[in-house]
C-alpha positions as CSV (number, residue, x, y, z in Angstrom):
1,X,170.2,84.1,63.0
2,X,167.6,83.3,65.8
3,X,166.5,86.3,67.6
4,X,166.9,86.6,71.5
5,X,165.1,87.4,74.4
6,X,165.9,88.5,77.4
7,X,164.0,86.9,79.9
8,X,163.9,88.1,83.8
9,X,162.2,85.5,86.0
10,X,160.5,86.7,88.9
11,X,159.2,84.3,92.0
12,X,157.4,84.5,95.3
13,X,155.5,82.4,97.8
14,X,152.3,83.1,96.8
15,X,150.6,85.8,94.6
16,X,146.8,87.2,93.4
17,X,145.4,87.9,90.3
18,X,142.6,90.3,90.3
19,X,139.9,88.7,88.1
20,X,137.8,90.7,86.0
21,X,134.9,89.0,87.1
22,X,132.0,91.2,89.3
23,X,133.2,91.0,92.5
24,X,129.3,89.1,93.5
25,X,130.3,86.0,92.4
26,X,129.6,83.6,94.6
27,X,132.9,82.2,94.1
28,X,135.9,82.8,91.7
29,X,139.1,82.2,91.0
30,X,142.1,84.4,90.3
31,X,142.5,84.4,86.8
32,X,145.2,82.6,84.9
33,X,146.2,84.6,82.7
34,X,147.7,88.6,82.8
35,X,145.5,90.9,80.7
36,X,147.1,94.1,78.7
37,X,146.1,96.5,81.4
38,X,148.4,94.1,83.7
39,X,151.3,93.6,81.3
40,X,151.1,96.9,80.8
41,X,150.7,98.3,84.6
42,X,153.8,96.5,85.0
43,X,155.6,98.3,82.4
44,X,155.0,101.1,83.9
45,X,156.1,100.1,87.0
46,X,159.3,98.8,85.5
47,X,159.9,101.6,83.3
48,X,158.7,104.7,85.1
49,X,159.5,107.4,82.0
50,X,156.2,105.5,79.8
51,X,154.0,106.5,82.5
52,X,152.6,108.9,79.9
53,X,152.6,107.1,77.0
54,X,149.8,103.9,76.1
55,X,150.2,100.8,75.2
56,X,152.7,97.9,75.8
57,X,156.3,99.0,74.1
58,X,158.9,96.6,76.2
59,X,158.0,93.9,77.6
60,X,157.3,91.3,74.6
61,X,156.2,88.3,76.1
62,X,155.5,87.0,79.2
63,X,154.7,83.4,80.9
64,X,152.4,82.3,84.5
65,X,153.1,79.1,86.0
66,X,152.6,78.2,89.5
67,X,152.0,75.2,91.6
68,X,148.7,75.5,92.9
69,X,145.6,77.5,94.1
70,X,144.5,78.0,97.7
71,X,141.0,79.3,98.2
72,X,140.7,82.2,100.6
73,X,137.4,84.3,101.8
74,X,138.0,87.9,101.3
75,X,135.1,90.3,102.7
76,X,133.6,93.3,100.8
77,X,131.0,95.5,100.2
78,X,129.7,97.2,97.3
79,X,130.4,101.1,95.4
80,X,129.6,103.8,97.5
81,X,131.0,102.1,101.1
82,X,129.5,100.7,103.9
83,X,125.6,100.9,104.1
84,X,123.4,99.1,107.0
85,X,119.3,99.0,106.5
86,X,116.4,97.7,108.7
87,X,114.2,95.1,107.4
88,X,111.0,94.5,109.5
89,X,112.9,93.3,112.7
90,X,116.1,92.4,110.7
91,X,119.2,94.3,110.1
92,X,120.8,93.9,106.8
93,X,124.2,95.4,105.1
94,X,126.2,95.4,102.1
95,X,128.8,93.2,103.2
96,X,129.7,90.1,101.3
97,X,132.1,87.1,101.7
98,X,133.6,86.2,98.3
99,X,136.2,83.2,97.8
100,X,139.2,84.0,95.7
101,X,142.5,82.1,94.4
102,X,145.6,82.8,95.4
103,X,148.4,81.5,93.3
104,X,151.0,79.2,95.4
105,X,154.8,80.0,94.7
106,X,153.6,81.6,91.5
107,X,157.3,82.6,88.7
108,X,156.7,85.1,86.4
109,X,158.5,85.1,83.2
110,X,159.1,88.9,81.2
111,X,160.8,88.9,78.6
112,X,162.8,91.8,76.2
113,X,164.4,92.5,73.3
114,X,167.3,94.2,74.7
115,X,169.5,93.8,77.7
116,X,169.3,97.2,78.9
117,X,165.8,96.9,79.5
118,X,166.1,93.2,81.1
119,X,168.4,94.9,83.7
120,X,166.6,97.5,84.3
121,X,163.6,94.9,85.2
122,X,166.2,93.0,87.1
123,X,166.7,95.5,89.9
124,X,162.7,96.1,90.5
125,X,160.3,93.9,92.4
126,X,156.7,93.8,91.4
127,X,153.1,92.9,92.3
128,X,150.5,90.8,90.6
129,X,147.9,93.0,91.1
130,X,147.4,93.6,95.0
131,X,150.3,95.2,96.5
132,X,150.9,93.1,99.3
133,X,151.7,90.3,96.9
134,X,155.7,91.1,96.0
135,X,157.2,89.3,93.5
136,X,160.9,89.4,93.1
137,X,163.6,89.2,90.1
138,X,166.1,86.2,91.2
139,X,167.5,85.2,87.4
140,X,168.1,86.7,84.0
141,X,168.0,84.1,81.1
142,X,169.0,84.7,77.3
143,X,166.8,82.7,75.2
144,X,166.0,82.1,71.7
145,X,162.2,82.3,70.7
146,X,162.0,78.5,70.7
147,X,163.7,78.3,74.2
148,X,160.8,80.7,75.8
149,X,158.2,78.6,74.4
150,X,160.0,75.4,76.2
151,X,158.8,77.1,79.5
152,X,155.5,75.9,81.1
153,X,152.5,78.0,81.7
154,X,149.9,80.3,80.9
155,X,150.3,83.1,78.1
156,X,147.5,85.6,77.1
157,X,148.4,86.8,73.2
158,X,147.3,90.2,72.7
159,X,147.5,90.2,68.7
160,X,146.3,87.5,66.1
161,X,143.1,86.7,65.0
162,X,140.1,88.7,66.7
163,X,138.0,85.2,65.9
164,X,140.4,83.1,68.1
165,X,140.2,85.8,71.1
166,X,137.8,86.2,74.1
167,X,136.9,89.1,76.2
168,X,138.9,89.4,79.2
169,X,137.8,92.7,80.7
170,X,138.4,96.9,80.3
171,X,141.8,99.2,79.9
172,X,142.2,101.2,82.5
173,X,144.9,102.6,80.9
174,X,143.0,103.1,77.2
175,X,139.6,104.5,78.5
176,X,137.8,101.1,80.2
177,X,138.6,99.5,75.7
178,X,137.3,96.3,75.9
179,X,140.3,94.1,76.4
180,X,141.1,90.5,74.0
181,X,143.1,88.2,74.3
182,X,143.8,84.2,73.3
183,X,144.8,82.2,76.1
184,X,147.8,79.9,75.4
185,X,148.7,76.8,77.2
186,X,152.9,75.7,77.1
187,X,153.0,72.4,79.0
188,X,151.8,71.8,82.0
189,X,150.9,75.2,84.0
190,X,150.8,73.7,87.0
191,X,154.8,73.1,88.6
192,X,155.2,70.0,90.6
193,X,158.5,71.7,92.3
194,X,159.8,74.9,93.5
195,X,162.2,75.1,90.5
């Protein structure tokens, strides 16, 4: 017999994804993907009592689709805060206008192994990464393995074959590890409808 997931789907209007990338890029894109240290913020979120413990334990897989990315300018400055200097007759600071995605009506897939925990998950909203950006629960699916890997999007695997896996930044939660992951694709990503 096929084992089942429980999958809570959460949506919103729009929602950011911190990239890992140095904030002085010229110009970058929310990443597409969640990384450990995100699946497993979440889980923390969700499931308050692992705050203490490492690692990912519930949530088993997860899926990103969303139907496209608006660039927005976002200013900032570098560590250590604000700081102004004068140049000859020229003032100069550390302040900095940076372009970053922000993922259009963005669902979020989570799924368990047990239905407790699916529950629990349904009654919690969450962020992807910046707090302002809430995404809610709105269904709870039962699915076989093969019925999760019918939904579109993007899925970072966090086991497999270190050959087949990139670098996708640092733990915070398992002091700054280097983070890996392989990036799968499941259809088409990108939704054409708010369905």
């Amino acid at each position: 017999m096929e084992k089942k997931l429980f999958v809570v789907k959460y949506t919103s209007a729009f929602g950011f994804i911190k990239p890992w990338t140095a904030v002085r890029d010229s110009e970058t894109f929310s990443q597409q993907f969640l990384t450990p240290s995100i699946v497993e913020g979440m889980e923390k979120k969700l499931f308050p009592e692992l705050l203490e413990t490492k690692g990912i334990h519930k949530i088993k897989r997860h899926r990103l689709n969303y139907m496209g990315i608006d660039v927005q300018q976002e200013r900032t400055w570098s560590k250590g805060g604000f700081k102004t200097s004068k140049s000859g007759k020229k003032w100069k600071t550390n302040l900095a206008i940076i372009e970053r995605g922000v993922m259009i009506e963005p669902h979020l897939y989570l799924a368990f192994e047990n239905k407790e925990d699916a529950e629990k998950a349904m009654q919690e909203h969450l962020c992807l990464c910046r707090n302002e950006d809430i995404i809610l629960p709105n269904e709870l699916l039962k699915l076989s393995e093969a019925d999760f890997d019918e939904i579109e999007g993007f899925e970072l695997l966090f086991d497999g074959d270190k050959n087949s896996m990139f670098k996708v930044g640092y733990n915070r939660f398992d002091d700054v590890a280097e983070m890996l992951g392989q990036l799968k694709i499941f259809g088409n990503p990108i939704r054409q409808s708010l369905s």
